[in-house]
C-alpha positions in Angstrom: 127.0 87.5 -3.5 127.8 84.0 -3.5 125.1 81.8 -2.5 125.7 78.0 -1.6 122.8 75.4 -0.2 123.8 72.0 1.5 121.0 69.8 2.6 120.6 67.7 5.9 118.8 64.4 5.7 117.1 64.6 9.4 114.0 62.3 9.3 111.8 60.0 6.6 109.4 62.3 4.4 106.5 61.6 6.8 107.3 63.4 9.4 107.6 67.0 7.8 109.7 69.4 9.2 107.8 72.2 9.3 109.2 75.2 12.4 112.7 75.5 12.7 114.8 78.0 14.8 118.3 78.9 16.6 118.9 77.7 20.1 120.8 79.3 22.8 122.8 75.6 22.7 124.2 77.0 19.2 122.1 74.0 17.4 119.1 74.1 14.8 115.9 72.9 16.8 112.8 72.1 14.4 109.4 70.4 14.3 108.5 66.8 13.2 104.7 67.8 12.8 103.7 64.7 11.3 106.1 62.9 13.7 104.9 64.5 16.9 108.5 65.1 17.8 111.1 68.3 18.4 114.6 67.6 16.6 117.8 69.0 16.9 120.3 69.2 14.8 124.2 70.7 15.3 125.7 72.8 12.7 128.0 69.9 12.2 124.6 67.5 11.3 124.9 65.8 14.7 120.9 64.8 15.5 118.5 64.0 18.2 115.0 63.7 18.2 112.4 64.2 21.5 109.2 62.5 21.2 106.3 64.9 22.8 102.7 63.7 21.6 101.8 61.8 18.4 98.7 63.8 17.7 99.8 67.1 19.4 101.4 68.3 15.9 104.0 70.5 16.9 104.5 73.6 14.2 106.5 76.9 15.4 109.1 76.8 17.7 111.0 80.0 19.4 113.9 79.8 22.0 112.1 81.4 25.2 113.5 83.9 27.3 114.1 81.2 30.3 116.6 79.4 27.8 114.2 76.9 26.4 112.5 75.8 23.5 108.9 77.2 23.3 106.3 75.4 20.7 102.8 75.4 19.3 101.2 72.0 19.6 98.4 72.7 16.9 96.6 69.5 17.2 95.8 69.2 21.0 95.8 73.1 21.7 98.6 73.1 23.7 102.0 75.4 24.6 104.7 73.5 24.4 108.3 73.6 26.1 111.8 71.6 26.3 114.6 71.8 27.7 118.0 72.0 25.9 118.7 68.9 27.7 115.4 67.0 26.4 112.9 67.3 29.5 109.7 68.4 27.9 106.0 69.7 29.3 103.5 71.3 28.3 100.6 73.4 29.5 96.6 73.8 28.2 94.7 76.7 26.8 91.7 78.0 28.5 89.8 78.3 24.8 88.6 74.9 23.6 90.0 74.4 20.3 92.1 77.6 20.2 94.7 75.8 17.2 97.6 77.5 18.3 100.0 78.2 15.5 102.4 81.1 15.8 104.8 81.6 18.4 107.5 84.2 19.7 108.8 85.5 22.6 108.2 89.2 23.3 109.7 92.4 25.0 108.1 91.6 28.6 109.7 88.2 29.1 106.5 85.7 28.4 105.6 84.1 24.6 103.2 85.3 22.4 101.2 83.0 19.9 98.4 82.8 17.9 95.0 80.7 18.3 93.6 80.3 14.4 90.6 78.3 15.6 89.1 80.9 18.0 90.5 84.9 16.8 92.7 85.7 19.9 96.3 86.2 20.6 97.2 84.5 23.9 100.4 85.1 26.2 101.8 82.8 28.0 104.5 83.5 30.9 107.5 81.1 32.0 105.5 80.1 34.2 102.7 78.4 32.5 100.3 81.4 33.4 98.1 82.2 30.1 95.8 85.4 29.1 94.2 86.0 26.0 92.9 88.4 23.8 90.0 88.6 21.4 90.7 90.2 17.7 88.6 92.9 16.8 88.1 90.6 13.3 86.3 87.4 13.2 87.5 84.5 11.0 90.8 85.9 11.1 93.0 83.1 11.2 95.9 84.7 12.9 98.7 83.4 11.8 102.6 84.2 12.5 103.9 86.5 14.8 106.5 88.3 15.7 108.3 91.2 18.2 108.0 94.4 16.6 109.9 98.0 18.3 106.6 98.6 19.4 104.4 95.6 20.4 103.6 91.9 18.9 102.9 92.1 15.0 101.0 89.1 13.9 99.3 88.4 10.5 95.5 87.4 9.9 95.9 85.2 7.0 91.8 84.8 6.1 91.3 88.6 7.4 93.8 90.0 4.5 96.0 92.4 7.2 98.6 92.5 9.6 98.2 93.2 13.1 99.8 94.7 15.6 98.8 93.8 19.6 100.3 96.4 22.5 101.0 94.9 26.5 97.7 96.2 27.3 95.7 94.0 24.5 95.0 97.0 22.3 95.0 95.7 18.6 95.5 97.6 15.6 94.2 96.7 12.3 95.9 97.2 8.8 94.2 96.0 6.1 96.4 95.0 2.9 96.2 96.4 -0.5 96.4 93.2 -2.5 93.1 91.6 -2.1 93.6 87.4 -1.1 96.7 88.1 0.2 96.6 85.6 2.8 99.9 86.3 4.7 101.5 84.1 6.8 105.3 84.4 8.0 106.3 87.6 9.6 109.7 89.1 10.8 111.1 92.3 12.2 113.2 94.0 9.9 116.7 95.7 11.3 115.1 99.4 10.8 112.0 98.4 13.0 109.8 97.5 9.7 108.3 94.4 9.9 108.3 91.9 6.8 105.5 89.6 5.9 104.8 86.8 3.2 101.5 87.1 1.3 101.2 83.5 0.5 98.3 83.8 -1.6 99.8 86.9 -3.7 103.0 85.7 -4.4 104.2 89.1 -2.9 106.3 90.2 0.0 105.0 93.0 2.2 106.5 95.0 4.5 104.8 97.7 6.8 106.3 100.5 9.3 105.4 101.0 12.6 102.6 104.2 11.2 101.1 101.4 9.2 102.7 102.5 5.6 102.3 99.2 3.6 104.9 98.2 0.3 104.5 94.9 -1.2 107.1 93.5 -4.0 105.9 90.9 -6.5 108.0 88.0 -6.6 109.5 86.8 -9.9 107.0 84.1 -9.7 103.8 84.7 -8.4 102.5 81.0 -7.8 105.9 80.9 -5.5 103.6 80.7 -2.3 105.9 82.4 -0.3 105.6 80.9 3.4 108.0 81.9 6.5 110.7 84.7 6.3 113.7 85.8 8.3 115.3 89.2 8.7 119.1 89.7 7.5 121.3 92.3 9.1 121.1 93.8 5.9 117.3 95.5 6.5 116.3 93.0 3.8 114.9 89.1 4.6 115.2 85.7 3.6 111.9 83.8 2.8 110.7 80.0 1.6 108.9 79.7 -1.3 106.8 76.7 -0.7 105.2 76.4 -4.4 108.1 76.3 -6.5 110.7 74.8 -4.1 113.2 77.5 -3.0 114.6 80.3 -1.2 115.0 84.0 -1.7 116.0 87.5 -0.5 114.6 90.7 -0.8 116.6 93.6 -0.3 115.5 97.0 1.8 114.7 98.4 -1.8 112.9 95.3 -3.0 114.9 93.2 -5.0 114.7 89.7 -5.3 116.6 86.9 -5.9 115.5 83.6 -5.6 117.5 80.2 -5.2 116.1 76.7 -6.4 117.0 73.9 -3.6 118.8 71.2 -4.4 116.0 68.5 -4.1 113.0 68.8 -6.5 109.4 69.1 -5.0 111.1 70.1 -1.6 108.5 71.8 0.6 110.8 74.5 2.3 108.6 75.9 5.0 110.4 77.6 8.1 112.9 79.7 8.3 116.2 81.2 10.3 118.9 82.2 11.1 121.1 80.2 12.6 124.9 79.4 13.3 127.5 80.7 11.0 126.2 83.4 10.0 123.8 81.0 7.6 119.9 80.9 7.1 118.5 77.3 7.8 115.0 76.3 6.2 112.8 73.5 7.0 111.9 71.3 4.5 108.8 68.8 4.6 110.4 66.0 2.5 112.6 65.0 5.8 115.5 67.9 5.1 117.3 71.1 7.0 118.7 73.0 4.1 122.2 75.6 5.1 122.0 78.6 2.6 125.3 80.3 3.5 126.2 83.0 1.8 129.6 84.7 0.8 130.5 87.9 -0.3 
């Protein structure tokens, strides 16, 4: 496997690039958290940036189910949306100081996020219409989340476990074995596992639907490991924020690991995107293309 990484200048180093993800336009959109902006960015490096609040700090962004862009808006506790064509809104919380964070659309057609300020899980529909739902933990911090096969999988970065959150609010606890794990980024793997980053561990988890936990030490383990992406391979892609590249795990664990071009580079989000390549967002102003040949 051939591995080749090609970086994107897309906006000064204060404005951090932090979420990134695929849109159903076939660009790159990403967060300017700093900024208070949502960019885009074409495969070719063709860019645009949409202003949307210069305190709201923008962070995770999905592509909705209604062919939008869905985001967190950390600083004001707001859901975020735009258009493909630029037309953006937004809609409140009914928790003061919820700090939503994660974000991802689910099974049923409506986004599912995070609150790290107040230990819920919220839901949002297309329509603006929002619920919530308490974690059985307090001081949780939830953190990422994801679509599993069978419900919402989220992380609880200060609670040490991943989560797991059905249509009817039921949440499930599982506690990790590594203690300080912290994770953060979750995914869904291709065989219905779902992949996590323990950013304080330097490890990458994954857990099964029953709840079976495996965690693989990274070569590194100050690598702070931050956002991953499944591959089609049953393996994932992830950012290591402390050391300034990218790596893959395999289904059976093995790592390799791939220094970005620029030194001190901050790579936070992850995905995948056109061509077949992984994107990653990195805070010093860059989208970095990992493709990868056989």
């Amino acid at each position: 496997m051939t591995v080749s990484i090609e970086e994107f200048r897309v906006s000064g180093p204060e404005a951090g690039p932090y979420g990134i993800t695929a849109g159903p336009d076939g660009a790159l959109w990403f967060t300017l958290v700093h900024q208070g902006a949502i960019g885009r960015m074409t495969p070719a490096g063709d860019l645009a940036s949409h202003p949307v609040g210069p305190d709201c700090g923008p962070t995770v962004i999905t592509a909705g189910p209604d062919g939008a862009l869905w985001f967190t808006r950390y600083r004001d506790h707001r859901i975020g949306r735009i258009t493909i064509g630029g037309e953006v809104s937004s809609f409140g919380l009914p928790t003061p100081q919820a700090g939503p964070y994660g974000i991802a659309a689910g099974p049923d057609g409506a986004l599912w996020f995070t609150e790290t300020g107040v230990d819920r899980i919220g839901r949002i529909t297309t329509g603006g219409a929002v619920t919530e739902f308490p974690l059985p933990v307090s001081g949780a911090f939830p953190s990422a989340i994801a679509a599993g096969a069978d419900g919402m999988w989220f992380t609880m970065n200060a609670a040490n476990a991943v989560g797991r959150i059905g249509p009817d609010g039921e949440v499930a606890v599982h506690r990790l074995p590594t203690a300080g794990a912290a994770p953060v980024g979750i995914t869904a793997g291709a065989d219905g596992a779902m992949w996590f980053a323990e950013i304080g561990a330097g490890q990458i988890g994954r857990i099964t639907p029953d709840g079976k936990i495996e965690e693989f030490p990274l070569p590194d383990r100050r690598a702070r490991p931050h956002a991953v992406v499944a591959d089609a391979s049953g393996g994932c892609w992830f950012t290591a924020w402390g050391t300034g590249r990218v790596g893959r795990i395999t289904a059976g664990g093995l790592v390799e690991e791939h220094a970005l071009p620029t030194p001190g580079s901050e790579p936070h989000g992850i995905a995948a995107g056109p061509g077949g390549a992984v994107w990653a967002a990195l805070e010093i102003g860059v989208i970095a293309r990992i493709s990868v040949a056989s």
